[in-house]
C-alpha positions as a Markdown table, in Angstrom:
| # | Residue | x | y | z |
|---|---|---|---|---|
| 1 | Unk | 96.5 | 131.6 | 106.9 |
| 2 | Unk | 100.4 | 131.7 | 108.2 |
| 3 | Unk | 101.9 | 134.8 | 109.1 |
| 4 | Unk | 105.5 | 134.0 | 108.2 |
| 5 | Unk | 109.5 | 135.4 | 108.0 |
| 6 | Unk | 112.8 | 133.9 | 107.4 |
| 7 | Unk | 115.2 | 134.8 | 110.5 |
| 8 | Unk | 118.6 | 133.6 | 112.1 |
| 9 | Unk | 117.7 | 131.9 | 115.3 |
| 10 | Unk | 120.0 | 134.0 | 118.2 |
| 11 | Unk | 122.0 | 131.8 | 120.5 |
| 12 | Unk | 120.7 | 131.1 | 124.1 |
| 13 | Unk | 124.5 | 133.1 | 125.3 |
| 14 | Unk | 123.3 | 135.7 | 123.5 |
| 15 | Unk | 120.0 | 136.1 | 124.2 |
| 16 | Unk | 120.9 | 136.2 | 127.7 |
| 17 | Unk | 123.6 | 139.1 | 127.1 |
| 18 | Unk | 120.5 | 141.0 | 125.0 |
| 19 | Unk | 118.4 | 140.5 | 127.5 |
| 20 | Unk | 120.9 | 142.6 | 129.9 |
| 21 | Unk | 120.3 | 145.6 | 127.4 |
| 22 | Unk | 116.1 | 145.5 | 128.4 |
| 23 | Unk | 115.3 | 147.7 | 130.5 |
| 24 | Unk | 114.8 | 151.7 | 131.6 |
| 25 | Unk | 113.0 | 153.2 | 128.8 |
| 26 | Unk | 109.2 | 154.3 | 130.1 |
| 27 | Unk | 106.9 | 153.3 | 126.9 |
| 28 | Unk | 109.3 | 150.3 | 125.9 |
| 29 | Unk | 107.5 | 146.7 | 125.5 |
| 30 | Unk | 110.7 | 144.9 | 125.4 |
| 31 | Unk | 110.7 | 141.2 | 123.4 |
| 32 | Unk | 110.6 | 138.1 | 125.3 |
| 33 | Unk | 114.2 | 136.5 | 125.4 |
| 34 | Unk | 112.8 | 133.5 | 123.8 |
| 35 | Unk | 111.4 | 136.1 | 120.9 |
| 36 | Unk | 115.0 | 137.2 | 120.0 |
| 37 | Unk | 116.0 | 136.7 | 116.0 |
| 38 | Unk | 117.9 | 138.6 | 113.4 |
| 39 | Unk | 115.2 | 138.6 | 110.3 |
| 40 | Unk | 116.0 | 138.1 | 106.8 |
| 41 | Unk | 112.7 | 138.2 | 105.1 |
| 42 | Unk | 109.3 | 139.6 | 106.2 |
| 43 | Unk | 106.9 | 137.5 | 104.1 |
| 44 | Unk | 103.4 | 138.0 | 105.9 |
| 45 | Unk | 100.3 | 136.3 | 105.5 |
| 46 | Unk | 100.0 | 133.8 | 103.2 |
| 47 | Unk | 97.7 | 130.6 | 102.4 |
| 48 | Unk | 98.8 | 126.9 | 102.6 |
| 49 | Unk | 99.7 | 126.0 | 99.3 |
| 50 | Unk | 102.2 | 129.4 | 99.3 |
| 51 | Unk | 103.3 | 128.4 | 102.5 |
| 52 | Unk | 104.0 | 125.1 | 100.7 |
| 53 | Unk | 105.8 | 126.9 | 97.5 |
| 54 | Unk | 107.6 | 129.3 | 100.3 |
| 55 | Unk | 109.3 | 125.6 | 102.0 |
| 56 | Unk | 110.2 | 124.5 | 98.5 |
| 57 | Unk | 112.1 | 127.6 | 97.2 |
| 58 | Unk | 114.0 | 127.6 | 101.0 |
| 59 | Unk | 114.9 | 124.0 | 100.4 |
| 60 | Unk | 116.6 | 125.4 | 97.2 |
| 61 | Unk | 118.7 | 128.3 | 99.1 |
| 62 | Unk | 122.5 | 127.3 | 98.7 |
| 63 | Unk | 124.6 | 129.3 | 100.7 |
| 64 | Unk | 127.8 | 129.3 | 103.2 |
| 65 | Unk | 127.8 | 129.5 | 106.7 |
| 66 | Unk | 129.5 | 132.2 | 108.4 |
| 67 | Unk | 129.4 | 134.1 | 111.7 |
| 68 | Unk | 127.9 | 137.2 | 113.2 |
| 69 | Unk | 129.2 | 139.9 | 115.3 |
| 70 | Unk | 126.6 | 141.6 | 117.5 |
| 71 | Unk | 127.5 | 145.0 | 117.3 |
| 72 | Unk | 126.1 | 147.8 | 118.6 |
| 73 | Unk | 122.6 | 149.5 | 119.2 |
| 74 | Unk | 120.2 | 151.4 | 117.4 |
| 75 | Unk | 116.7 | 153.0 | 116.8 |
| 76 | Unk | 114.2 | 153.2 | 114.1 |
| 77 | Unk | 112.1 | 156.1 | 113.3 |
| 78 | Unk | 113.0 | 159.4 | 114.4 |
| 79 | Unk | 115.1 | 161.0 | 117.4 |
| 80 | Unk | 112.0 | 162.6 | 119.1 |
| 81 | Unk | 109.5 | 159.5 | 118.4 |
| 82 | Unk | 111.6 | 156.3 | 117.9 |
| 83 | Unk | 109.7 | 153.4 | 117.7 |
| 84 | Unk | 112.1 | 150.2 | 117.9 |
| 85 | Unk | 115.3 | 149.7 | 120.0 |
| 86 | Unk | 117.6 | 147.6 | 118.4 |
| 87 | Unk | 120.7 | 145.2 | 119.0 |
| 88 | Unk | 123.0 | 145.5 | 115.6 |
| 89 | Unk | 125.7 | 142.9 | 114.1 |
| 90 | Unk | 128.8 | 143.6 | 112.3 |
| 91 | Unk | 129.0 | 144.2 | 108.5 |
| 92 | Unk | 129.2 | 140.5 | 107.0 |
| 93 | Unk | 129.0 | 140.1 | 103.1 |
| 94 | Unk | 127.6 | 136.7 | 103.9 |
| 95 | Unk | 125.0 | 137.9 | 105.4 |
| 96 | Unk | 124.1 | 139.9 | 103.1 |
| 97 | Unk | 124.6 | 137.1 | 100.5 |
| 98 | Unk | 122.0 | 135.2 | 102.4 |
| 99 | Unk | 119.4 | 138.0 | 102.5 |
| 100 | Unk | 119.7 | 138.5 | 98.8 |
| 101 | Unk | 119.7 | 134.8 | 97.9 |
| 102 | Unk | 116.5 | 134.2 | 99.9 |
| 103 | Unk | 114.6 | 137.6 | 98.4 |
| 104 | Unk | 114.9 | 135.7 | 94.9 |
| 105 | Unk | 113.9 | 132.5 | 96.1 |
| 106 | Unk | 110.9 | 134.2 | 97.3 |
| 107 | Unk | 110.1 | 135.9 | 94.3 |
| 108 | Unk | 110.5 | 133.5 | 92.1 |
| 109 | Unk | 108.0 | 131.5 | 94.6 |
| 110 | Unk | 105.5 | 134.1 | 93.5 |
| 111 | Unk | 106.4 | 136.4 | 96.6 |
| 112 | Unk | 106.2 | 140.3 | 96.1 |
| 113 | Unk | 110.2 | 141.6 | 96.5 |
| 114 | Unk | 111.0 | 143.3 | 99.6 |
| 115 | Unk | 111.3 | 147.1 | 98.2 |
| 116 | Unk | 112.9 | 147.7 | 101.8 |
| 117 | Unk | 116.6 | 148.7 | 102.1 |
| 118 | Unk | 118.4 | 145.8 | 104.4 |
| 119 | Unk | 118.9 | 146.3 | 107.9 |
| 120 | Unk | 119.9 | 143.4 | 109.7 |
| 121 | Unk | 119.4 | 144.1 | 113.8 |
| 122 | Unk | 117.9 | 142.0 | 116.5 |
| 123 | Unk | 114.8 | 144.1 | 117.6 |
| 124 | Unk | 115.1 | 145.0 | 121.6 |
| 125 | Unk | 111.9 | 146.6 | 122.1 |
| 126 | Unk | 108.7 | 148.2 | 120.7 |
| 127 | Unk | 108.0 | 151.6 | 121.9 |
| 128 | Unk | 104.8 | 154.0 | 122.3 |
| 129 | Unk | 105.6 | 157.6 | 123.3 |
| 130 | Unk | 108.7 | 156.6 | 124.9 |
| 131 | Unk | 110.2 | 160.2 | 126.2 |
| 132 | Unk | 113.3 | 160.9 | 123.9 |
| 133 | Unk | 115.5 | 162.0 | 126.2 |
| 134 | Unk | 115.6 | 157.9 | 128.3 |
| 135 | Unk | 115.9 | 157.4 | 124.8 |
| 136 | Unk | 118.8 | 159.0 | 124.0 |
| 137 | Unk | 120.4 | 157.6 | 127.5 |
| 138 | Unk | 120.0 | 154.2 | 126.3 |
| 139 | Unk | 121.4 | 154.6 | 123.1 |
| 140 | Unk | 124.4 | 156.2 | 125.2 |
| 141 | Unk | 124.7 | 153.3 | 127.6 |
| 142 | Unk | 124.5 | 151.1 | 125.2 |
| 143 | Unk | 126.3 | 152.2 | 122.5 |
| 144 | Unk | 129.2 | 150.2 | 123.1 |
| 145 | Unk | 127.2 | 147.2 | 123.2 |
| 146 | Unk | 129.3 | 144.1 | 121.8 |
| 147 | Unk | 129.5 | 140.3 | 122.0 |
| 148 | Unk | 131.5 | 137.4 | 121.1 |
| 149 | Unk | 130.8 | 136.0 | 117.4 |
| 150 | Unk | 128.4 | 133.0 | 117.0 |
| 151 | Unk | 127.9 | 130.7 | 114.2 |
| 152 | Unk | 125.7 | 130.6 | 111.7 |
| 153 | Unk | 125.1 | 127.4 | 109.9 |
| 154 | Unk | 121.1 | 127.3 | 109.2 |
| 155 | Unk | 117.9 | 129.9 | 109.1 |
| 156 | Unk | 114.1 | 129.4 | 109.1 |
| 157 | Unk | 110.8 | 130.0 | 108.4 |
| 158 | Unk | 109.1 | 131.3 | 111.2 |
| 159 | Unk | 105.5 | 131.6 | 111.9 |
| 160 | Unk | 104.3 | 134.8 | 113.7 |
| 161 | Unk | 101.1 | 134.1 | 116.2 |
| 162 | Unk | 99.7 | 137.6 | 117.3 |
| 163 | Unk | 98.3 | 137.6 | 120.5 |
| 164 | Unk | 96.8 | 140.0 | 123.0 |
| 165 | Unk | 100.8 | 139.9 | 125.2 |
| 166 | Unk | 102.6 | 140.5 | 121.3 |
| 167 | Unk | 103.5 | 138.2 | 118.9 |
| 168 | Unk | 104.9 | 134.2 | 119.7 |
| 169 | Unk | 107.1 | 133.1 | 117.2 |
| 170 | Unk | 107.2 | 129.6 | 116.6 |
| 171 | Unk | 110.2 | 127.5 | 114.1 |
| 172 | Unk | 107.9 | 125.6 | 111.1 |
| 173 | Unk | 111.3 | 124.4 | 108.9 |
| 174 | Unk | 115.1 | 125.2 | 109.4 |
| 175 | Unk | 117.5 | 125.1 | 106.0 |
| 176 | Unk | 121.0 | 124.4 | 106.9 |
| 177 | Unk | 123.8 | 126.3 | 105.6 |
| 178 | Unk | 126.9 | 124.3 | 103.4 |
């Protein structure tokens, strides 16, 4: 079985500017720096042959490159038990081009669709019972976060290997961009 996604690879420049943003939140396990990616699609577990029908409807995807503006940070779940820390990226109709393009790709590979509403972010850190108040200071710090545009001109499939430290993620195919 292959636990697998479709992401944007982050830049090394970038990932060392992120990597700046880790840090003073009790509760927080932050991502490794070589971990960093901006998902498009959360697949999951699937056999071989649908990790074979998965590389053929990628090889299909025709879209435009463009370039992303990391913009910003965030939090998912609630103010008093947030659960992810988040690096953001400017609104890009490309992007969200992409996104869409892949989801029917998927599903016409025999993929479920992604019921999920779209939010495209570059995930910082897990957290468990993280106090909200260092919470809310990080957010604060780091609310201004931004950094210089970067090109994007492929994405991938990604395998996910859990592990006892958190998952490794691990490039199986790249599909470049027109």
């Amino acid at each position: 079985m292959f636990r697998l996604f479709v992401a944007i690879a982050i830049p090394e420049v970038l990932r060392q500017r992120l990597a700046l943003l880790q840090g003073g939140v009790p509760g927080a396990r932050w991502t490794n720096l070589a971990d960093f990616h901006l998902t498009l699609r959360f697949i999951g577990e699937v056999d071989a042959l649908e990790a074979e029908e998965i590389d053929e409807a990628l090889r299909a995807v025709a879209a435009p490159g463009f370039t992303l503006a990391p913009d910003g940070v965030g939090h998912f779940g609630t103010k008093r038990a947030a659960t992810i820390l988040w690096a953001g990226v400017a609104a890009e109709p490309a992007l969200r081009f992409l996104h869409a393009k892949i989801d029917r790709a998927l599903v016409a590979a025999g993929q479920p669709p992604d019921d999920r509403s779209y939010a495209p972010h570059v995930t910082l850190a897990r957290l468990r019972q993280a106090p909200a108040e260092r919470v809310e200071r990080w957010l604060l710090e780091h609310g201004l976060f931004r950094a210089d545009p970067f090109p994007v001109d492929a994405f991938h499939l990604y395998q996910s290997h859990l592990g006892r430290e958190g998952a490794v993620y691990e490039i199986l195919e790249s599909y470049p961009l027109s």
